[in-house]
C-alpha positions as CSV (number, residue, x, y, z in Angstrom):
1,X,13.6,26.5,8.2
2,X,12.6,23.8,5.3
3,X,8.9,23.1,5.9
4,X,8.4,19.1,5.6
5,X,5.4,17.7,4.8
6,X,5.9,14.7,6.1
7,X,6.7,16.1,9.9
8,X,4.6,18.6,9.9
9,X,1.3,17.1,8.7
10,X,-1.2,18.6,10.6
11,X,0.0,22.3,10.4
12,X,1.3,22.2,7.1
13,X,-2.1,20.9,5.9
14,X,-4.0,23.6,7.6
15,X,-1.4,26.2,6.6
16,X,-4.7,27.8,4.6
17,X,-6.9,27.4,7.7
18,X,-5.3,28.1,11.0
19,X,-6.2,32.0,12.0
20,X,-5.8,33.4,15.7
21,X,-9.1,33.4,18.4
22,X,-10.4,34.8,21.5
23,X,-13.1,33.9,23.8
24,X,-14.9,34.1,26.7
25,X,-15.7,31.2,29.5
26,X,-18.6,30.8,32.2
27,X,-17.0,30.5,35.5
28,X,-19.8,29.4,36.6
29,X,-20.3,26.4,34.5
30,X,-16.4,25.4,34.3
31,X,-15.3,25.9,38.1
32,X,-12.0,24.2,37.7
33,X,-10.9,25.8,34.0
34,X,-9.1,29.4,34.1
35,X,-10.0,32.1,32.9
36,X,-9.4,32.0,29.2
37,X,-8.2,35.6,29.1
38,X,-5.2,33.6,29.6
39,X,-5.0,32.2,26.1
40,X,-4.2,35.4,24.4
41,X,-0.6,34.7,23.6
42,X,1.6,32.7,20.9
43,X,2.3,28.8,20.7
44,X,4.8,27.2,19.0
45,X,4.9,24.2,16.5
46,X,6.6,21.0,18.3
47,X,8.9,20.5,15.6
48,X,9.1,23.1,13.4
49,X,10.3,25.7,16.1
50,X,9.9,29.0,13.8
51,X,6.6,28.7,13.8
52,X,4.2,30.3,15.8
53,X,0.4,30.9,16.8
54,X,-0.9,33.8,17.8
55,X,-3.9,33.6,19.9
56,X,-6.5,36.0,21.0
57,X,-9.7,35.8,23.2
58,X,-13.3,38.2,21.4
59,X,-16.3,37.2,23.6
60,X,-17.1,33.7,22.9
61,X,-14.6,32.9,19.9
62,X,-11.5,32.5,19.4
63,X,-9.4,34.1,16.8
64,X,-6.1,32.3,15.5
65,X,-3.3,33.7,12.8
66,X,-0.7,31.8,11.5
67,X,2.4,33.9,12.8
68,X,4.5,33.1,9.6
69,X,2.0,33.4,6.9
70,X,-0.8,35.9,8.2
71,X,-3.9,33.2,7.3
72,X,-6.4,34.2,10.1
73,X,-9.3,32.0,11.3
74,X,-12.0,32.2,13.6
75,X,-13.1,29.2,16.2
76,X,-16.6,28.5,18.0
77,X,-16.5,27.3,21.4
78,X,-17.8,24.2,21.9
79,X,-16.9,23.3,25.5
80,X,-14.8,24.4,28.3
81,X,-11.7,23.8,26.5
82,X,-12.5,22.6,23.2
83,X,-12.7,25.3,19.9
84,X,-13.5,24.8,16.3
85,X,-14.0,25.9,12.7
86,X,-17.0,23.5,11.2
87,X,-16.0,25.1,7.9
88,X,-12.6,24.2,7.6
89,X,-13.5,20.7,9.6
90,X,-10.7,22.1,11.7
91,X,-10.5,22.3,16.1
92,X,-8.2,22.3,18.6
93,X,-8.0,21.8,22.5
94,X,-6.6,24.0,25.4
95,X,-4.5,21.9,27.4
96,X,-4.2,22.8,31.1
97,X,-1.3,22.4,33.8
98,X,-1.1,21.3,37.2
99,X,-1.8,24.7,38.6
100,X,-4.7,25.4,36.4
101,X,-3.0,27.3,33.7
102,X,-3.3,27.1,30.3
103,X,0.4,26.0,28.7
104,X,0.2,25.0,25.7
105,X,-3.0,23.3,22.3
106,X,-3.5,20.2,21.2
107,X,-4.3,20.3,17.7
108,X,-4.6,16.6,16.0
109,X,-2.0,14.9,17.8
110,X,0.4,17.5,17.9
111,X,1.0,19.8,21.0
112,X,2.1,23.6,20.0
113,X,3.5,24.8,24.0
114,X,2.7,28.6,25.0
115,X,5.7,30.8,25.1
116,X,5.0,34.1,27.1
117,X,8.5,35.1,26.1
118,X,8.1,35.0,22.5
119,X,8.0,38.4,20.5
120,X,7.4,38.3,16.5
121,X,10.2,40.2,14.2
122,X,8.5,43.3,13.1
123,X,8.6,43.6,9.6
124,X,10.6,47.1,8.6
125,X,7.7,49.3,7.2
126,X,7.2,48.2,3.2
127,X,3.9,49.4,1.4
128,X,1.9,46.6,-0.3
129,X,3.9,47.4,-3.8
130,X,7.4,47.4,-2.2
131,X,6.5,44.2,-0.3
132,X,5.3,42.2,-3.7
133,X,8.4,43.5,-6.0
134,X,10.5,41.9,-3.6
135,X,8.4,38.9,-3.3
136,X,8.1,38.4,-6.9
137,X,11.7,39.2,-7.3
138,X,12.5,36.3,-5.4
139,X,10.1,33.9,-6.9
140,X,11.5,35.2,-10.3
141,X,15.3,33.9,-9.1
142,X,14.2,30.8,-8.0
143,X,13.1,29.9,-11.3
144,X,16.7,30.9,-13.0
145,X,18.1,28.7,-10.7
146,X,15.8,25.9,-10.5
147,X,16.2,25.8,-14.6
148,X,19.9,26.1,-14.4
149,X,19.9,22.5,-13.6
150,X,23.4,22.9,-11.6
151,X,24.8,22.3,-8.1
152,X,26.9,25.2,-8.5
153,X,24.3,27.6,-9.4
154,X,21.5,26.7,-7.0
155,X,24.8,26.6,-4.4
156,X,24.9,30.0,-5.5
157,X,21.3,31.2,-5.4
158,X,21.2,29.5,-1.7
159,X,23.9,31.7,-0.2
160,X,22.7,34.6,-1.7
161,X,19.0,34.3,-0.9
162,X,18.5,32.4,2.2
163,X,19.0,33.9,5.6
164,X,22.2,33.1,8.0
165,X,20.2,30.6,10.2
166,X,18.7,28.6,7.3
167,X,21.7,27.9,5.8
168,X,23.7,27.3,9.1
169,X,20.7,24.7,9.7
170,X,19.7,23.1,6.3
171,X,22.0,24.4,3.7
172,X,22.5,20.6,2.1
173,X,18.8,19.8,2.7
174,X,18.1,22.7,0.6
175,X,20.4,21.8,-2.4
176,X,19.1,18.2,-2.0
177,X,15.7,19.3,-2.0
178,X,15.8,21.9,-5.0
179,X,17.7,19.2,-6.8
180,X,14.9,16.3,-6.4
181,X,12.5,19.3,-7.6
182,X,14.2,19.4,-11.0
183,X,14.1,16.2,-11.4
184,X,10.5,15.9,-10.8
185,X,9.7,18.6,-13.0
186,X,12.2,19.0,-15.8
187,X,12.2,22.9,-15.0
188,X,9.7,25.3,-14.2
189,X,7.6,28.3,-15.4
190,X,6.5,31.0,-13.1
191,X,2.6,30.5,-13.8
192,X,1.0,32.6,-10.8
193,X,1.2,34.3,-7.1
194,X,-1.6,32.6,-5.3
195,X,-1.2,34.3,-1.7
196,X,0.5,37.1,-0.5
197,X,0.6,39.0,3.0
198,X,2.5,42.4,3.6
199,X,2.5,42.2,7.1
200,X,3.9,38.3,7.0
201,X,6.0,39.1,4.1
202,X,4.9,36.4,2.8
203,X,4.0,34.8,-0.5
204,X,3.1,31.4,-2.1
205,X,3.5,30.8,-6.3
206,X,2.8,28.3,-8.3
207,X,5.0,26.9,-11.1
208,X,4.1,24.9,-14.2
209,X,6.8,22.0,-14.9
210,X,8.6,21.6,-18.3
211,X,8.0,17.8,-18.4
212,X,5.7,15.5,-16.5
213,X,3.1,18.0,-16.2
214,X,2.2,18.8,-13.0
215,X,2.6,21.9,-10.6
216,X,4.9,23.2,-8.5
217,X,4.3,25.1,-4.9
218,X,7.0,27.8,-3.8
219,X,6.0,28.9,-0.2
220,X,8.5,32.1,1.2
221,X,8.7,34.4,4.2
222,X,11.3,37.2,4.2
223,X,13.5,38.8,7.0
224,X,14.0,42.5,7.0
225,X,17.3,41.4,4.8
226,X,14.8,40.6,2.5
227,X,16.6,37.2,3.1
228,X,14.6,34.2,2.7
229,X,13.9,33.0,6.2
230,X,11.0,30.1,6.3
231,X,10.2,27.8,2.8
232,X,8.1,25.1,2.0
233,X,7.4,23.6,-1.2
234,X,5.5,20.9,-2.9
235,X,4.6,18.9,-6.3
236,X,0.9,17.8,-7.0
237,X,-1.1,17.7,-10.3
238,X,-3.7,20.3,-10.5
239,X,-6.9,19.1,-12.2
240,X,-7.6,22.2,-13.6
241,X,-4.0,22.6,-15.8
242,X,-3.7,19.1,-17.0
243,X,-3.1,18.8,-20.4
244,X,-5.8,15.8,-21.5
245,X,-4.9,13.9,-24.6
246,X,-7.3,14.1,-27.2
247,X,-6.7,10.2,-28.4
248,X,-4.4,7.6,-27.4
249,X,-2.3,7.9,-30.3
250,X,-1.8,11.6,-29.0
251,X,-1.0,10.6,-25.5
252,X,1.5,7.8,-26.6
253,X,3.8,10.5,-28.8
254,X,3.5,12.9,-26.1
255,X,4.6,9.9,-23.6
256,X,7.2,9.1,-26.0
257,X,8.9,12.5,-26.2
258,X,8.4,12.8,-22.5
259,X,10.2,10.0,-21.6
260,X,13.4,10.5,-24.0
261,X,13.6,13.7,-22.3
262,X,13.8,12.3,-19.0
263,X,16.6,9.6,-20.1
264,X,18.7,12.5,-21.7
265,X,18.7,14.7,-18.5
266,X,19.5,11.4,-16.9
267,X,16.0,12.0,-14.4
268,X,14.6,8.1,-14.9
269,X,16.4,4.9,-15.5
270,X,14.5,1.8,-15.9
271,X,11.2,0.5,-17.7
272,X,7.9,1.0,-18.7
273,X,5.2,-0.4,-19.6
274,X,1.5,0.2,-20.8
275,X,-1.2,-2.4,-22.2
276,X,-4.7,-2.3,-22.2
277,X,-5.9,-6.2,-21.1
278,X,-3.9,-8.6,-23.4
279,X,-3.1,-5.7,-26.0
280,X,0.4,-3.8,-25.3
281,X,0.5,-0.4,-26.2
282,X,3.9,0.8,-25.7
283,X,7.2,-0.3,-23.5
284,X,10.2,1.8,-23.1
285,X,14.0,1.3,-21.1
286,X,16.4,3.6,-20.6
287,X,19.5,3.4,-18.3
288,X,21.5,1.2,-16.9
289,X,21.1,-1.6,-14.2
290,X,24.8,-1.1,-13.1
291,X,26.7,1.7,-14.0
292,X,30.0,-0.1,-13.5
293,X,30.5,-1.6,-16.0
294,X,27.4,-0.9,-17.9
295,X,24.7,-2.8,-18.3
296,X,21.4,-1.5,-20.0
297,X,18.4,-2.3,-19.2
298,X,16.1,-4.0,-21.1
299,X,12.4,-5.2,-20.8
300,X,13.9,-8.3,-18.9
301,X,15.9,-6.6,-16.3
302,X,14.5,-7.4,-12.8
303,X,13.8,-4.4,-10.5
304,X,13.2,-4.1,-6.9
305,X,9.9,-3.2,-6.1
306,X,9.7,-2.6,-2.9
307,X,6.4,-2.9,-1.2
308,X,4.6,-3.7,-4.6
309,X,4.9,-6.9,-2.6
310,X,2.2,-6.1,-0.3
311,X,0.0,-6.8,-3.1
312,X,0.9,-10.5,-3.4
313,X,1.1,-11.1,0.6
314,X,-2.3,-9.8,0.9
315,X,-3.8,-12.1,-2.4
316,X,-2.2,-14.4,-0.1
317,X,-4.0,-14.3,3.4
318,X,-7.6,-14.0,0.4
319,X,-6.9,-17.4,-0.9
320,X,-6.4,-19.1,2.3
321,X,-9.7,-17.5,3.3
322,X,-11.4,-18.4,0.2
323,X,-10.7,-22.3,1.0
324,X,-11.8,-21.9,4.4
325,X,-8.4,-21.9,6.3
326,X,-8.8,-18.6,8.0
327,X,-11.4,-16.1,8.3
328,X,-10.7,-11.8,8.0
329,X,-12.3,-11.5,11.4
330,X,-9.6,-14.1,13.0
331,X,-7.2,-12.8,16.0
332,X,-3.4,-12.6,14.9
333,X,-2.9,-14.7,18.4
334,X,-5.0,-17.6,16.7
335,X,-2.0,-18.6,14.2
336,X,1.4,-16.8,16.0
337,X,2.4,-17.0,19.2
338,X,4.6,-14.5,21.6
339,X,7.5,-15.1,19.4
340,X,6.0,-12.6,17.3
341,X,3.9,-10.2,19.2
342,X,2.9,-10.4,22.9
343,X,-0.3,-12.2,22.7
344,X,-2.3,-9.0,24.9
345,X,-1.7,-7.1,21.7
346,X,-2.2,-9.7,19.0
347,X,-5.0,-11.0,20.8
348,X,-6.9,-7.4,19.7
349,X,-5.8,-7.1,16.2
350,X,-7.8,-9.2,13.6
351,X,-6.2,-10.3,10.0
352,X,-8.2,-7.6,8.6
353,X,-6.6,-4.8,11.0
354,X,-3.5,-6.2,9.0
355,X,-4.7,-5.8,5.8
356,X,-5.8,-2.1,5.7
357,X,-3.0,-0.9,8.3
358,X,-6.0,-0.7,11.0
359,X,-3.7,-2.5,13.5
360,X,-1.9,0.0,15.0
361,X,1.5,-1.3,14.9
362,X,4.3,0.5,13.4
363,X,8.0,-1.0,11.1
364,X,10.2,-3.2,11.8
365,X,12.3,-1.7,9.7
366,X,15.2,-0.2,12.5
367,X,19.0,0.7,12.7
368,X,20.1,-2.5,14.1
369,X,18.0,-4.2,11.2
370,X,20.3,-1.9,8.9
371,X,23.3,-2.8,10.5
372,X,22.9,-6.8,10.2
373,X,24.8,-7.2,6.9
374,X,24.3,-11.0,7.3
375,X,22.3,-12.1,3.9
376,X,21.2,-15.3,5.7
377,X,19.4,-13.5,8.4
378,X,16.7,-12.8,5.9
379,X,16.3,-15.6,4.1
380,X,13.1,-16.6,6.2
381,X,11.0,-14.6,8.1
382,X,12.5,-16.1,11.3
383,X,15.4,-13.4,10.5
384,X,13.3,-10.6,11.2
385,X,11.5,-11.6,14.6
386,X,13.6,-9.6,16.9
387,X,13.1,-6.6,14.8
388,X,9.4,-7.1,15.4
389,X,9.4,-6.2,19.3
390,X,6.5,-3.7,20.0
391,X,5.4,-3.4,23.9
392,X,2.3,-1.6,22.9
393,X,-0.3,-0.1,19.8
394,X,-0.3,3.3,18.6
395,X,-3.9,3.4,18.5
396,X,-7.0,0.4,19.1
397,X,-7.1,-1.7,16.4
398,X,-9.9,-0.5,14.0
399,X,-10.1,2.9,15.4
400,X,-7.3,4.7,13.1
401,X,-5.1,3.8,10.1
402,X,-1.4,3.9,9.9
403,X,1.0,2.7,6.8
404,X,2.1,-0.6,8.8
405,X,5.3,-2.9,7.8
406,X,5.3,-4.7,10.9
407,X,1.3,-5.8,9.7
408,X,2.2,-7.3,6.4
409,X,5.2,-9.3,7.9
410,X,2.7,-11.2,10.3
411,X,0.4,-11.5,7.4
412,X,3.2,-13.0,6.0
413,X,3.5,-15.5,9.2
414,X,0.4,-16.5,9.2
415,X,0.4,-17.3,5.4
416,X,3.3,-19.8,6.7
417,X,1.3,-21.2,9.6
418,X,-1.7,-21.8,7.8
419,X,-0.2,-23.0,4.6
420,X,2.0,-25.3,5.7
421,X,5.4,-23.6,3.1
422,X,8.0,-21.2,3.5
423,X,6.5,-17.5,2.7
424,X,8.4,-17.0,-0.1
425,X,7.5,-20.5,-1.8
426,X,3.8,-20.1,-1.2
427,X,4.7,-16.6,-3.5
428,X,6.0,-18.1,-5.9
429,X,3.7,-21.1,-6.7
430,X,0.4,-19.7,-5.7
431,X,0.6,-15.9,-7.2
432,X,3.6,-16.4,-9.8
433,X,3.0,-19.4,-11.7
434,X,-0.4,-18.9,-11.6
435,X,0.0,-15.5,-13.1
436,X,3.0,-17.1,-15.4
437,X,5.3,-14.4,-14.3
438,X,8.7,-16.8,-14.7
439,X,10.9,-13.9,-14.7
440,X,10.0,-12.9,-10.9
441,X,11.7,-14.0,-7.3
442,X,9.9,-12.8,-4.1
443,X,13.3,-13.8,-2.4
444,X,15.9,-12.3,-4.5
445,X,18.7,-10.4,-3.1
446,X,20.5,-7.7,-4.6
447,X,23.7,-8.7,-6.6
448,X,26.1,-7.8,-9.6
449,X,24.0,-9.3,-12.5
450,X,23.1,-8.1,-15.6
451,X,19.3,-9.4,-15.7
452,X,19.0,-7.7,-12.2
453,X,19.4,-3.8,-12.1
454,X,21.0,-2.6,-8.5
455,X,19.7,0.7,-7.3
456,X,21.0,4.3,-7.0
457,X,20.5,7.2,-5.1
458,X,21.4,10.6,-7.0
459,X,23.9,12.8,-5.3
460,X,24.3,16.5,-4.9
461,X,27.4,16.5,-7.3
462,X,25.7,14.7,-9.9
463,X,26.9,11.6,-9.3
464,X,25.3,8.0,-7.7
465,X,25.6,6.0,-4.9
466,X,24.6,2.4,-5.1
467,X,21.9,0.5,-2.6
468,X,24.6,-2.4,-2.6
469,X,24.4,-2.4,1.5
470,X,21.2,-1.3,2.3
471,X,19.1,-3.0,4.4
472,X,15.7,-1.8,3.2
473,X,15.4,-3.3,0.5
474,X,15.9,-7.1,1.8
475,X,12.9,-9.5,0.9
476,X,9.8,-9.9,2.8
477,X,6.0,-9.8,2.8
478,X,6.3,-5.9,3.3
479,X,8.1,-5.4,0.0
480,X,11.5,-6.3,-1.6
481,X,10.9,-9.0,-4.6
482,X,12.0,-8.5,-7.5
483,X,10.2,-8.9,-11.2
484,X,10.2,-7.5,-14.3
485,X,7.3,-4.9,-16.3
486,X,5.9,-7.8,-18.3
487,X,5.2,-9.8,-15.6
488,X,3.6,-7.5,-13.8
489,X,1.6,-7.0,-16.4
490,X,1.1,-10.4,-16.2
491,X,-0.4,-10.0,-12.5
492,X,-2.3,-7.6,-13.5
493,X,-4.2,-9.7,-16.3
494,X,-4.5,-13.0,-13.9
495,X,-5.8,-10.4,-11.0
496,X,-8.4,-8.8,-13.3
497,X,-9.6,-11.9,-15.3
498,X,-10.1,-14.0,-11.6
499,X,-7.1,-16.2,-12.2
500,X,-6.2,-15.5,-8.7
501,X,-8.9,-14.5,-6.9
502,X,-13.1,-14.8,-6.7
503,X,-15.1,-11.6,-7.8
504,X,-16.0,-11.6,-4.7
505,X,-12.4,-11.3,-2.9
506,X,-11.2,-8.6,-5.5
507,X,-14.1,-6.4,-4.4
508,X,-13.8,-6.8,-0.7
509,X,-9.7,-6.1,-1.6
510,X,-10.5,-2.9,-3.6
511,X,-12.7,-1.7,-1.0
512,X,-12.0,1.4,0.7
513,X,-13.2,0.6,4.4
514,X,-11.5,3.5,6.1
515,X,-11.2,6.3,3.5
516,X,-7.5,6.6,3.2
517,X,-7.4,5.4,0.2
518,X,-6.5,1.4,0.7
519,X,-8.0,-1.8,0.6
520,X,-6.4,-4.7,1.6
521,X,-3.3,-4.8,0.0
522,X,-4.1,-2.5,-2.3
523,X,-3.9,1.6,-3.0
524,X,-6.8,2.7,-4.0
525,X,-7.2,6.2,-6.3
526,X,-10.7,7.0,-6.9
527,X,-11.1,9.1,-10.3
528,X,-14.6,10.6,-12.0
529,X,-16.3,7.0,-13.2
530,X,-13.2,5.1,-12.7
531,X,-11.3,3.5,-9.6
532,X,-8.0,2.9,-9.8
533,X,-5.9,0.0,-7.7
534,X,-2.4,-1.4,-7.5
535,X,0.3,-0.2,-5.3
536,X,3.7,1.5,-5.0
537,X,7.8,0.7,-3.8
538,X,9.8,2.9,-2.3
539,X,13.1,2.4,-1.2
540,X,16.8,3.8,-1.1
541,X,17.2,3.2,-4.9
542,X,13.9,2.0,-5.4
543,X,11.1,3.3,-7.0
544,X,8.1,1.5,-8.6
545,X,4.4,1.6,-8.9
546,X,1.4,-0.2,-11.0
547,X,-1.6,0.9,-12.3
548,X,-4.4,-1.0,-12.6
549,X,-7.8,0.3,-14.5
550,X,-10.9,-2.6,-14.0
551,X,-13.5,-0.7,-15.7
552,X,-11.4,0.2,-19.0
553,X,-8.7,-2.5,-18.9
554,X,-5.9,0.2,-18.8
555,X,-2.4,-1.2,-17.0
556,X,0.7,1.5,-16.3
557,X,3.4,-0.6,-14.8
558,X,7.2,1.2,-13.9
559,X,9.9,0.1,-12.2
560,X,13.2,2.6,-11.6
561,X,16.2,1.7,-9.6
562,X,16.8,5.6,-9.6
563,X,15.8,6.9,-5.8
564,X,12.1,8.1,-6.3
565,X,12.4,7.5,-10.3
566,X,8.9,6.7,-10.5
567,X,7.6,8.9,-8.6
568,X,6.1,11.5,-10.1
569,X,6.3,10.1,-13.6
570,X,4.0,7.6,-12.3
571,X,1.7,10.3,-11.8
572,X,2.1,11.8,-15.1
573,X,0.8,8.9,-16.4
574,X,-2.2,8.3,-13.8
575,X,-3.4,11.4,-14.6
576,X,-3.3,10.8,-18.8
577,X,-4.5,7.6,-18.6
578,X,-7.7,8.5,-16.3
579,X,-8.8,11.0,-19.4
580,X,-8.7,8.2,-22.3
581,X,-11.8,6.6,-23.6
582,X,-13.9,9.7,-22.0
């Protein structure tokens, strides 16, 4: 099984922290609970069905280990039901049945059922040295294939290495996957192990990349086939093994050589740019905007940039509360009616709830949205009403935080109402021209033209498919404009000077209210003595961020039509430019 991140955030964030427990109950005090003799057993994940908690009751604690790994923790009881691990700022909750039995744990918001049936795969007896060689032999493998760079090969090193069932239920995920981590990393280098568990047969390694310098994380369990039978993986920059320029002179030539490299393994297509206020300290292209026939691109070419958008929408809604014409605290139901939301919902969520994705309301973005191939549909924001239906919130607004496109496109509704214009005009004269970016459309749709770069999404035989018909990357207040590195430069310099905003608007936009990183509008990455804002795009084929350093003046703009181009480059470059000038 291939361990996602992104479904599995809970448990794969505690995959350090989860351990197995035991405890012991006063019957007295908690009548109607069982005895929790009754936990002792294993649980298993919602999703991810191979994995597995084992749970076991000692006096008043509880003891938890991860079946798959071996981590072990220990949990205080804190009432009836309720268990936790102050250290690790980690808990969970028995959850009870109709006949009074415990059946399953609650741990976040996911729900890991009790299986008495369940037996764990006894690991065929292998000393502590046995257990390693193999462990290590396989880490060693993964690296000949990873730096192989080829379909075939990692084809290869999949059939050879991975157990029946994984391959029977992931075998192209896997080739996908290891592909994507070449091409954020160029390569890797076994650097260390940095866990290891006999029993579990178990072990996680880290990598150091050839390229963009950051790390790699190889997670494996073995079968008695000494066949590789979970995996998870991950790439993150590691404070501690950052290289940090010595001048900006340095960091540009090692930029320089890092991004040639990318072009000529064919990793990045697009542009780059990096300034420091008016100055410009370097810009770069590489690729093409369509590959048939070719086009380059240049520093003009437009790119998609995906919900870089949200940037503008939200500078929006803060000018129209600067001149007095709506106020943060405002009900959504005071300027849209049930057309857009039923008014018991948007009656609760305030213009601010928008802002910082507070609101509890989820995307618009759907299958049927997908399937409407009909241009015209889009071309106001009356298109994309019926894609906006939601009965009920996830959560009350203010009392959680979820990434919310459905939020920016009533943003976008009320910038409408209140303004008096058409979405996409208020864009374009209020932020644009103000910001002199003459080369940008917030309502441009994707096309066959040379000054506009179309977007592609790498396949496992090495060759592209284009974004031509998808949906999600159709204009909107949630992301989809189109503009150019200069301009966005551009933006950056009329944000930062006050061209667009008051002092006073920028700070309460670079605010971050709920601690996940975001302001209004706005991603927020806090480094030592310097805060960091701007945002990034996403799409099928698109891939774009922008830096924005108000203490130093510093701007990193990218834009990539190559799926996830910017990605991790973009981190490269956060994590260089946050060392210069200290």
């Amino acid at each position: 099984m291939v361990l996602q991140k992104a479904r599995y955030s809970v448990s794969l964030l505690l995959l350090i922290s989860i351990g197995s427990f035991s405890l012991t109950l006063k019957a007295q005090d908690h009548p109607s609970i069982p005895v929790l003799k009754e936990a002792d057993g294993y649980y298993q994940h919602p999703q991810v069905k191979e994995l597995y908690l084992k749970i076991g009751v000692s006096g008043s604690k509880l003891h938890q280990v991860r079946d798959w790994d071996g981590r072990e923790l220990w949990l205080e009881q804190q009432s009836a039901t309720h268990f936790t691990n102050a250290e690790d700022s980690y808990g969970l909750n028995f959850l009870i049945d109709g006949s009074q039995h415990i059946d399953g744990i609650k741990i976040g918001q996911e729900v890991w059922k009790k299986v008495p049936t369940y037996v764990p795969e006894k690991i065929t007896d292998l000393n502590q040295q046995q257990a390693r060689a193999i462990l290590d032999g396989q880490a060693e493998k993964f690296v000949r294939a990873m730096n192989a760079n080829s379909a075939a090969v990692m084809a290869d090193y999949i059939e050879d290495n991975f157990s029946p069932a994984l391959k029977s239920s992931s075998k192209n995920e896997l080739l996908s996957r290891f592909q994507g981590i070449y091409r954020s990393t160029g390569g890797v280098k076994l650097l260390k192990n940095l866990y290891f568990n006999t029993n579990a047969f178990f072990g996680e390694y880290q990598y150091l990349s050839k390229d963009l310098n950051n790390v790699y994380e190889f997670s494996i369990k073995l079968d008695n086939s000494h066949k590789v039978k979970l995996y998870n993986g991950r790439v993150f920059f590691n404070p501690e093994l950052i290289r940090k320029p010595r001048t900006e002179q340095a960091f540009l030539t090692d930029l320089d050589q890092t991004l040639k490299r990318l072009a000529q393994k064919d990793v990045f297509s697009g542009a780059l740019l990096l300034a420091k206020g008016d100055e410009l300290l370097y810009q770069y292209t590489c690729g093409s905007a369509i590959k048939h026939p070719d086009l380059k691109n240049t520093t003009t070419t437009r790119f998609n940039i995906g919900s870089m958008n949200k940037m503008f929408t939200a500078i929006g809604v803060m000018q129209l509360m600067e001149k007095g014409k709506l106020n943060l605290n405002d009900p959504v139901s005071k300027f849209l009616d049930s057309t857009w939301l039923p008014l018991e919902l948007s009656g609760k969520i305030q213009i601010r709830h928008l802002l910082n994705h507070s609101s509890g309301l989820g995307d618009f973005f759907s299958k049927a949205m997908q399937e409407d191939t009909t241009v015209a549909n889009f071309q106001t924001l009356e298109g994309y009403k019926k894609y906006l239906k939601q009965s009920k919130l996830n959560f009350e607004p203010g009392t959680s935080w979820s990434y919310s496109n459905s939020g920016m496109l009533l943003l976008g509704g009320i910038i409408e109402k209140v303004s008096g214009q058409n979405y996409f005009d208020y864009i374009d004269k209020n932020i644009h021209a103000l910001a002199d970016m003459t080369n940008s459309n917030p309502k441009l749709e994707k096309g066959m033209s040379g000054n506009q770069a179309l977007g592609y999404i790498p396949k496992q035989d090495g060759s592209y498919e284009s974004n031509l018909n998808s949906a999600f990357t159709r204009p909107s207040p949630a992301g989809g404009g189109y503009s150019t590195t200069t301009d966005l430069h551009k933006f950056g310099r009329a944000l930062l000077s006050g061209k667009l905003l008051t002092d006073s608007s920028r700070q309460k936009m670079f605010k971050d209210e709920l601690g996940m990183h975001y302001g209004y509008g706005f991603q927020i990455w806090d480094t030592p003595g310097k805060q960091v804002v701007g945002h990034s795009g996403g799409a099928p084929g698109v891939s774009a961020v922008a830096y924005f350093f108000p203490e130093t003046g510093y701007m990193v703009i990218i834009l990539s039509n190559y799926d996830r181009g910017s990605a991790d480059l973009g981190e490269y470059l956060l994590n260089q430019v946050r060392f210069l000038g200290k």
